[in-house]
N, C-alpha and C positions, 0 to 999 in steps of 0.2 A: 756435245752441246745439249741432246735433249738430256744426258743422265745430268747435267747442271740445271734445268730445267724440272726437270723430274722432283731434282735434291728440293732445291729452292720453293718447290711448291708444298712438298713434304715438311720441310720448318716450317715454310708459314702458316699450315695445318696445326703441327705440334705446336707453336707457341699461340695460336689464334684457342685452341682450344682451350690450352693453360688459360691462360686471359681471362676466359670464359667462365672458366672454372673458379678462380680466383672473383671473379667481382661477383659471382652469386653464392659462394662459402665466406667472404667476407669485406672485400672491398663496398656493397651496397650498405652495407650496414654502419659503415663509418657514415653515413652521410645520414641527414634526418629524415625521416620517413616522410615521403611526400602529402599532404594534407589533403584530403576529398574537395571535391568541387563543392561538395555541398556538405558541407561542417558546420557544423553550431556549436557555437564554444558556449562549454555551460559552467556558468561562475561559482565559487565559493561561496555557500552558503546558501544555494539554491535550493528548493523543498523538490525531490525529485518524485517521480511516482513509478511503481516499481510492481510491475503489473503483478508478476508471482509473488502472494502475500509468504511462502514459503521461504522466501530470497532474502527479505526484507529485513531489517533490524527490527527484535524484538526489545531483548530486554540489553543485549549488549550492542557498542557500532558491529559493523562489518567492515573485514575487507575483502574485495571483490580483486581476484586475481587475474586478469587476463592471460588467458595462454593458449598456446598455439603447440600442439607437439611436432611439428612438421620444421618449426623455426628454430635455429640454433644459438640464436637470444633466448629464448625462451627456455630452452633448455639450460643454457650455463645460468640461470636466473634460479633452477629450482633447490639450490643447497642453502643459498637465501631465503630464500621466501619460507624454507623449512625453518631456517635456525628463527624467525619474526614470529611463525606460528609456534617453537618452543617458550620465546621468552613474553609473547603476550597473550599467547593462547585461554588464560583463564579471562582475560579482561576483554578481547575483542575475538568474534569469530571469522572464521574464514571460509570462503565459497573459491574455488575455480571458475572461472567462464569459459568456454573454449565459443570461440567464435563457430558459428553456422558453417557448412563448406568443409571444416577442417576434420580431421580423423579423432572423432568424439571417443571411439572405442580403446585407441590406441592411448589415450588423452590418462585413462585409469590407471593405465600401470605405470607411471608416474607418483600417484599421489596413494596415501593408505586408503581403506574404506573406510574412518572415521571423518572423512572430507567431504563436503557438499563439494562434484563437481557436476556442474551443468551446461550444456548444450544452448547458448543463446541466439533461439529461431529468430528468424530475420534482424538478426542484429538490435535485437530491442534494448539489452542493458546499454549496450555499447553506445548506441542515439543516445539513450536518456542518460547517461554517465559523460558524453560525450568523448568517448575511447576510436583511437582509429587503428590502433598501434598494438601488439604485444611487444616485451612485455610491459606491462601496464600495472598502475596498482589504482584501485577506489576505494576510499575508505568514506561512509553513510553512517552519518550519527544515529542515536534511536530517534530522533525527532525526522528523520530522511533528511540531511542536508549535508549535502555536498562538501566534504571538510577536506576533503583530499583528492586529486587526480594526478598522475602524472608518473613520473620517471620514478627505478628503487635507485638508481644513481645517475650520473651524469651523462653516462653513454655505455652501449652496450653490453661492453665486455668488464667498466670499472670496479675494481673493488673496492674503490677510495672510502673509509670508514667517516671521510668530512664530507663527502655529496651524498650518505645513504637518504637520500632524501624519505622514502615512504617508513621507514625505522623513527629519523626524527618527527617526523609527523604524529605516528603512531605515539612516540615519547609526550609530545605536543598535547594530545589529547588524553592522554593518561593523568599528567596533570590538572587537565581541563583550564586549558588553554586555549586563547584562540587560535584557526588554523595558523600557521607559520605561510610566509609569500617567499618561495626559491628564487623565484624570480622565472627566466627562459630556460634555464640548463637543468629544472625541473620538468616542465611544461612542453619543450620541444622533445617530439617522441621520437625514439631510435627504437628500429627492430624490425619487426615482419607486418607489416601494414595487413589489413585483414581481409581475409576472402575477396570482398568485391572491391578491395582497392589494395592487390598485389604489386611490389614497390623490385621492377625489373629492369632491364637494361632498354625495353623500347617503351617504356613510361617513364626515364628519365629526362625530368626538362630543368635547363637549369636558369 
């Protein structure tokens, strides 16, 4: 009786850990990243102000990469976001942000050294872009206005070449166009919510 007891308690160890394992390597991440108490959704076409005049669009837009090296969105994200920076890189430039909190050092050997990548203290870009989420894409005109935030596709993991949504945007604005509207399945964020609002199993509320 107790080696049945013993056994019994031993699976439901093995499978409680699986479990465990499983919704923090991927199961969390199917589901959209929970949104801050305190969010301010900042609209298209808003004049943003972007404290580091170094950050800022000069003479080309920017796009402002959210990333997190610790998240595994983030990661399956960067052979993407390479091929956007081969095919627009003479027209728009690109910055990294690695959110505050996260392993800024670790963050470089990801990307070459011809990359601005920056450490954003106390979440400044991320308020004024209004980002909560890697990964994330912002794209800022040279005049500072908000032409783009949101998903590089629909969820996660997708490759789907018809939701790349921050590709057609970028496409959008090359023409000089105004931004495109995805609609939700751009705009609801999937991925690693950020430093001070980590997206786990006893922060899910449904």
């Amino acid at each position: 009786m107790l080696r049945k007891i013993l056994a019994g308690g031993l699976l439901l160890f093995v499978f409680t850990t699986i479990g465990l394992l499983f919704w923090q390597q991927e199961l969390q991440y199917s589901l959209p990243t929970p949104v801050p108490s305190d969010y301010q959704v900042v609209p298209v076409n808003e004049v943003l102000t972007i404290a580091d005049s170094t950050l800022a669009p000069i003479s080309k837009p920017v796009l402002y990469h959210f990333f997190k090296p610790g998240c595994p969105c983030s990661r399956f994200n960067i052979q993407h976001f390479e091929a956007l920076r081969r095919q627009f890189g003479t027209k728009i430039d690109f910055v990294v942000v690695v959110p505050d909190g996260s392993d800024y050092e670790s963050s470089l050997d990801y990307f070459d050294t011809n990359l601005i990548v920056t450490e954003d203290k106390n979440q400044l870009l991320a308020h004024e872009f209004g980002v909560y989420s890697t990964p994330q894409a912002v794209i800022v005109t040279t005049d500072r206005k908000l032409y783009y935030r949101g998903n590089y596709n629909k969820a996660r993991y997708c490759t789907d070449p018809g939701s790349n949504f921050a590709q057609m945007a970028l496409d959008s604005l090359a023409l000089g166009r105004r931004a495109p509207d995805f609609g939700l399945l751009s705009t609801v964020a999937y991925g690693c919510g950020l430093p001070n609002e980590e997206f786990n199993l006893w922060k899910l509320s449904l």
